[in-house]
N, C-alpha and C positions, 0 to 999 in steps of 0.2 A: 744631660738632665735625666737624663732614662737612667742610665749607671747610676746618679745618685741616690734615686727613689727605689734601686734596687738596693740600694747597702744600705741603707734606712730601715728597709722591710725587714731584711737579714740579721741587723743588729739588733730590730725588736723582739723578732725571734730567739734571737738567743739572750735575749735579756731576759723573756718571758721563760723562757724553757730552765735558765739557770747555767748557762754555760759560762763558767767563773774563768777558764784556761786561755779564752781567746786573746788574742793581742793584738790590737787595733793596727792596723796598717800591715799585718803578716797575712790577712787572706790576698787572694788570686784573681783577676778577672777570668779564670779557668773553671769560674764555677757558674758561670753564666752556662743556661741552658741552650741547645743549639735553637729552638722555637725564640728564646730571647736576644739571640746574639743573631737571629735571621730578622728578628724586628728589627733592631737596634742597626742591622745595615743597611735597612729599608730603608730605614729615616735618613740614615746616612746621605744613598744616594737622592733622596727629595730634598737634602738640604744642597744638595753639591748642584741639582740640576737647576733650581732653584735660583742656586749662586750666579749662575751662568745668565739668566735671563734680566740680570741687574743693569749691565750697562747696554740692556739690547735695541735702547732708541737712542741712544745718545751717540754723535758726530765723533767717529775714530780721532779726532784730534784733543776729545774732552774725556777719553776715560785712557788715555796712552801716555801712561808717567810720564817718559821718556818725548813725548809731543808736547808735552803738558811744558817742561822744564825747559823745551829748546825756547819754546815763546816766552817764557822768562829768562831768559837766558839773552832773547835779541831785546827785550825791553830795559835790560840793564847795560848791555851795550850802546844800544841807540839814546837814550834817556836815563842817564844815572842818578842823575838827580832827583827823579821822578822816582822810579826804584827803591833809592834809598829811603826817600819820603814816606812812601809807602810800607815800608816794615816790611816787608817781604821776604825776607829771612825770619820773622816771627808768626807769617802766615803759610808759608809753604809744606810746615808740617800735619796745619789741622786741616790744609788741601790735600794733600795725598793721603793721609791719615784712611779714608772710605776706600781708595781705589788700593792700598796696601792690605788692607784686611779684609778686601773681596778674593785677592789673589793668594793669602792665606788660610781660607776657611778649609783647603784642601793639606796645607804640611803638617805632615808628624814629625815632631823630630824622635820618638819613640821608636819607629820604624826603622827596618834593615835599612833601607835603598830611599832613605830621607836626602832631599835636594838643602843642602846647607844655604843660609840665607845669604850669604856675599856671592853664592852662585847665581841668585834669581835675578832674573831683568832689571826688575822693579831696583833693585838694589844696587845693582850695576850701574842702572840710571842716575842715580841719584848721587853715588860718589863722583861719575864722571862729573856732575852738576855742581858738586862739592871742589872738586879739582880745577874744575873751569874758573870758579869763584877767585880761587886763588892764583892764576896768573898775573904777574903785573899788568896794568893797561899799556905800557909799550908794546908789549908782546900781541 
């Protein structure tokens, strides 16, 4: 948000001043000043610390994807019919949906030493949950 309302300020500036040569998308975030690029990582870590204190009352079995999907996982085996009934494959995305995009508010994928997303838990979890789906029930 900060970034935007800076290139807002910039662009009216040079609209005001007459600067005809500029070409939109060819400036830098190299031209942030260090006083705005030491705000802008203040807020940073307030949003990250922030992030962290989201699931800090809730039961390790209700914000742990991978806890989350094993208990669907025994209610499709124990009760399939029950399961199915229930659409659960149509709701399990807009459930993880909040605990996915808590454990992202920290990836760049812009960055050197970015963790690619089939690497993360959360993701990990989820295909394994995907894979499980797909055994026959003989197996």
């Amino acid at each position: 948000e900060f970034i935007t309302i800076y290139r807002t300020c910039r662009r009216q500036v040079r609209e005001c001043s007459g600067e005809a040569d500029h070409h939109e998308g060819m400036s830098s975030d190299d031209e942030l000043t260090l006083t705005e690029a030491t705000e802008f990582q203040k807020s940073r870590d307030n949003v990250l610390e922030d992030s962290r204190k989201i699931f800090e009352d809730v039961h390790a079995d209700f914000c742990d994807i991978r806890k989350i999907l094993l208990k669907f996982q025994e209610w499709k085996e124990k009760f399939p019919d029950s399961y199915c009934d229930a659409y659960i494959s149509f709701c399990l995305p807009k459930l993880l949906n909040p605990l996915i995009r808590v454990q992202l508010i920290n990836w760049n994928p812009l960055e050197q030493n970015f963790t690619e997303l089939e690497e993360m838990p959360w993701f990990r979890a989820i295909e394994e949950f995907s894979d499980a789906k797909n055994i026959p029930e003989s197996k």
